[in-house]
TORFI-241020 format. One line per 5 residues: number of its first residue (from 1); their letters; for each residue x negated, y, z negated of N, C-alpha, C. Coordinates in Angstrom, 3 decimals. Each point is the difference from the previous one (the first is absolute). Example, Ala and Ser with C-alpha at 12.3 -4.5 7.8 and 13.67 -1.06 7.14 Angstrom:
TORFI-241020
1	as	-13.190:-5.690:-7.800:0.890:1.190:0.000:-0.900:1.200:0.000 | 0.350:1.050:0.720:-0.820:1.190:-0.060:0.770:1.090:-0.730;
END
This chain:
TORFI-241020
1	xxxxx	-1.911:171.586:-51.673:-1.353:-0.061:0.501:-0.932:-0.361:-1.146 | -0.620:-0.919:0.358:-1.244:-0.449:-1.044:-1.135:0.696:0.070 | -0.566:0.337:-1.320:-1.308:0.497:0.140:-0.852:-0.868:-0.582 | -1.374:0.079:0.535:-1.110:-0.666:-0.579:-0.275:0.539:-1.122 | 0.104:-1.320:-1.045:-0.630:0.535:-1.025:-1.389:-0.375:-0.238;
6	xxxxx	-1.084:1.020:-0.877:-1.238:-0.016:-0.606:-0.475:-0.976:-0.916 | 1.351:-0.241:-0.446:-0.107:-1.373:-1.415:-0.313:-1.173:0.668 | -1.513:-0.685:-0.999:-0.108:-1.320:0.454:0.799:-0.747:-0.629 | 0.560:-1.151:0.186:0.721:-0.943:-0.330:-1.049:-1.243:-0.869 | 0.392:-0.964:-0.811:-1.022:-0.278:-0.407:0.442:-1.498:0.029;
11	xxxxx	-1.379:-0.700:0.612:0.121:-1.271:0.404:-0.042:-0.932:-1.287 | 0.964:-0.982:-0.492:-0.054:-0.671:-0.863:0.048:-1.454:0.869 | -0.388:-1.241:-0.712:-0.170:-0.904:0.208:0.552:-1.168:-1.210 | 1.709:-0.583:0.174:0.492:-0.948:-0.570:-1.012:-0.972:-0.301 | 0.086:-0.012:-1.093:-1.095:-1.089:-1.176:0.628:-1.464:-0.469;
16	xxxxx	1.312:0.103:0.422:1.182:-1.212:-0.332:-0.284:-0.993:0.792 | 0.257:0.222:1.605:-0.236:-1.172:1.186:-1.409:-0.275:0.402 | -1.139:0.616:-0.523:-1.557:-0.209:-0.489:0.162:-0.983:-0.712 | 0.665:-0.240:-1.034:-0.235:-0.302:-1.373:0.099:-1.836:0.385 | 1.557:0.098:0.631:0.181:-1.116:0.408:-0.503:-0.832:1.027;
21	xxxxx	-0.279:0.681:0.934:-0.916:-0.509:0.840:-1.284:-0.473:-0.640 | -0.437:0.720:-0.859:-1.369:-1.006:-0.806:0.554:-1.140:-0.458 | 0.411:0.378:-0.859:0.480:-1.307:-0.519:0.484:-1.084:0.908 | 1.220:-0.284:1.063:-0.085:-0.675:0.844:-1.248:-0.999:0.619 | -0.901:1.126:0.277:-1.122:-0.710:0.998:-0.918:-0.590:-1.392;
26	xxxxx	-0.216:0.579:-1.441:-0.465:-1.120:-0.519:0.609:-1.124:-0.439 | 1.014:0.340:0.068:0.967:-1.627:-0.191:-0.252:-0.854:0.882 | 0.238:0.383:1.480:-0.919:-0.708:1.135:-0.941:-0.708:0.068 | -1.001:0.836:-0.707:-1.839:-0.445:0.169:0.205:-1.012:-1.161 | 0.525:0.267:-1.689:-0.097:-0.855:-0.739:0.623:-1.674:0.515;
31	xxxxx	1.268:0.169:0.701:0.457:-1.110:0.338:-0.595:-0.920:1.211 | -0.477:0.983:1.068:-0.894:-0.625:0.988:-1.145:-0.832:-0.616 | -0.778:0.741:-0.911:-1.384:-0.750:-0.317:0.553:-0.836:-0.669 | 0.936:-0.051:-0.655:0.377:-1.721:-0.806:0.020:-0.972:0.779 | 1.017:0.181:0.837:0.493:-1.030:1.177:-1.302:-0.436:0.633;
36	xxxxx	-0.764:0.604:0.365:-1.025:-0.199:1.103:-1.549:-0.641:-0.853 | 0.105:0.247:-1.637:-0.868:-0.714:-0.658:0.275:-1.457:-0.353 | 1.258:0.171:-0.032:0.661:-1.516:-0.539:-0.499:-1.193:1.353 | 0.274:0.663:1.055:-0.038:-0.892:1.003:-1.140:-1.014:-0.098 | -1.203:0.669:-0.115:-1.156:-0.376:-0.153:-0.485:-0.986:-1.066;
41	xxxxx	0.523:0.324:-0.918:0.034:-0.817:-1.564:-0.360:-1.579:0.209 | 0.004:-0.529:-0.235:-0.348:-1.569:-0.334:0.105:-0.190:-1.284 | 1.465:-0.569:-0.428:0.061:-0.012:-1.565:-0.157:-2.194:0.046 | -0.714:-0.374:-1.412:0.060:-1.140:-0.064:1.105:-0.176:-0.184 | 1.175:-0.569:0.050:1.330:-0.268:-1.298:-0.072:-1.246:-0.542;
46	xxx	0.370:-0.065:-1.204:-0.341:-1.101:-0.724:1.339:-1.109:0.263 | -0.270:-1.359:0.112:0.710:-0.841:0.519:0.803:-0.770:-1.375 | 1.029:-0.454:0.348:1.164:-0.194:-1.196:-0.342:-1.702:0.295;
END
């Protein structure tokens, strides 16, 4: 038979799969805004 215990348990929160998930989504944003600035560009290129 189980009894209830009085002890709170104490909520922790993994800081590892946070960690990566940042990083991920700024890898994202850095690579999105490249792609999507380039498009726009109008480079002269110089002719051979």
């Amino acid at each position: 038979m189980k009894f209830i215990s009085n002890e709170k348990k104490l909520f922790t929160i993994e800081i590892t799969p946070l960690i990566d998930i940042v990083f991920l989504l700024v890898i994202f944003f850095v690579v999105t805004s490249k792609v999507g600035d380039s498009q726009f560009l109008s480079l002269d290129l110089p002719k051979t």
